[in-house]
N, C-alpha and C positions, 0 to 999 in steps of 0.2 A: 828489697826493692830491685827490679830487673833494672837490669843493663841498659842503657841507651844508645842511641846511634851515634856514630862516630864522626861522621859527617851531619845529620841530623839531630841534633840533639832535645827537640821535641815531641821523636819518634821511639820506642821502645825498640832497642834490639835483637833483628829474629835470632843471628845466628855470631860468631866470632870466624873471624878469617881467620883460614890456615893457615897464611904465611905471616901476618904482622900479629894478630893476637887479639886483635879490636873487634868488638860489637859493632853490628852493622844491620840496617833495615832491610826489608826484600830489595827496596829500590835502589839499594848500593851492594848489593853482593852478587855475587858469578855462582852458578852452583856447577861445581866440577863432577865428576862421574864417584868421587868419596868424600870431601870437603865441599864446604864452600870459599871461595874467594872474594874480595872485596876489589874494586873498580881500578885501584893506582897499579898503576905500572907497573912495580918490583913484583907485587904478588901476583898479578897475570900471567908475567913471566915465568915463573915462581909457578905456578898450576902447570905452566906446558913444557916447564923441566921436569915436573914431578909426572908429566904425563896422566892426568887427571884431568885434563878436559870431556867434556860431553860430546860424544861424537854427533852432532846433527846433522842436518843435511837443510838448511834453512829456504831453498829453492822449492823444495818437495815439501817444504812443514808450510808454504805460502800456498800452495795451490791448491784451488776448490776441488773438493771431494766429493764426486756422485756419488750417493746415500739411495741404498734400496730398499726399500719396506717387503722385511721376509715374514712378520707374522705383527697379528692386531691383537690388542689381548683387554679385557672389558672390566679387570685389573695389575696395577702397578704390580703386586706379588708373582702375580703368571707372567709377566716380560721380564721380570726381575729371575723367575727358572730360568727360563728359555734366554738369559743371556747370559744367565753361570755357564748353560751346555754349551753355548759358542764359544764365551772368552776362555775356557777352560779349554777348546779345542786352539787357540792364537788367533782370533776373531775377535776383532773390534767393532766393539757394538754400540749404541747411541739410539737412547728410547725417547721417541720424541713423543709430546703432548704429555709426559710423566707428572708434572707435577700440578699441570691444568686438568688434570682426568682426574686426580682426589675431587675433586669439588666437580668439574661437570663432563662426567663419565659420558653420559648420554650425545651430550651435544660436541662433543669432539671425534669421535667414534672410538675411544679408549687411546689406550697406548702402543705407537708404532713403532715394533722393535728396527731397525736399521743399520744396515751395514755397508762398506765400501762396494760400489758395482762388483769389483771381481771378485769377491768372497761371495756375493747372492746364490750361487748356484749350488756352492758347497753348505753357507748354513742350511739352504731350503732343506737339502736333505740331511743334515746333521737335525734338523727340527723334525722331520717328517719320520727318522726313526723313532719307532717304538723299543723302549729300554726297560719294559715293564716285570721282561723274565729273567733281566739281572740283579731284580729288585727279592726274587724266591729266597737266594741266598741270605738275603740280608734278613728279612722278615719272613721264616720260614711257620711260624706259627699261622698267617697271612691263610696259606693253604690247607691248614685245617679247618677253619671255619667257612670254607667254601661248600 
């Protein structure tokens, strides 16, 4: 039987704090940058003696984010490439209408890949390159049957 919450105890516990030892629910734990911590005082402490806090910056994680539409795609799968090529570049990407375009592709106009206003101009051309001749190496049988 799992664990249960410590403060909760009609709640399964996700995780055990690193400083007192206890089972705790997402809504009673801290999650530090390697453990998690639980809400009492000792162990909070406890997280920023061991210097295991998340560093955030909660002013900048509150404010709205202009979103730009760099590419439309008439399947999930194609926005789904074209956001490996960006997040694999440190581009944060966000495909909106994804999960309403399995069912009505047509009338939404597919899925719009999105990124923060000041990456737009970089994805556009990280998307607009052509990577087709680094693809010979890999699949060189490719150019025989041409």
């Amino acid at each position: 039987m799992a664990e249960r919450c410590h403060n909760h105890p009609d709640e399964e516990g996700l995780s055990i704090c690193h400083s007192c030892g206890q089972s705790f629910c997402a809504d009673c734990l801290i999650e530090g940058n390697t453990y998690y911590y639980c809400n009492q005082e000792a162990c909070r402490l406890e997280m920023q003696k061991q210097g295991d806090e998340l560093v955030t910056n909660e002013a900048n994680a509150s404010e709205d984010v202009e979103l730009v539409t760099v590419g439309t795609y008439s399947h999930a799968y194609e926005a789904d490439l074209a956001r490996g090529r960006l997040e694999s570049e440190g581009i944060i990407t966000f495909a909106a209408d994804e999960l309403v375009n399995r069912i009505y592709s047509n009338a939404v106009g597919g899925v719009r890949l999105q990124v923060p206003a000041p990456d737009a101009v970089r994805a556009k051309e990280i998307l607009s390159t052509d990577e087709s001749e680094d693809l010979k190496d890999v699949f060189p049988e490719e150019e025989q049957k041409e």
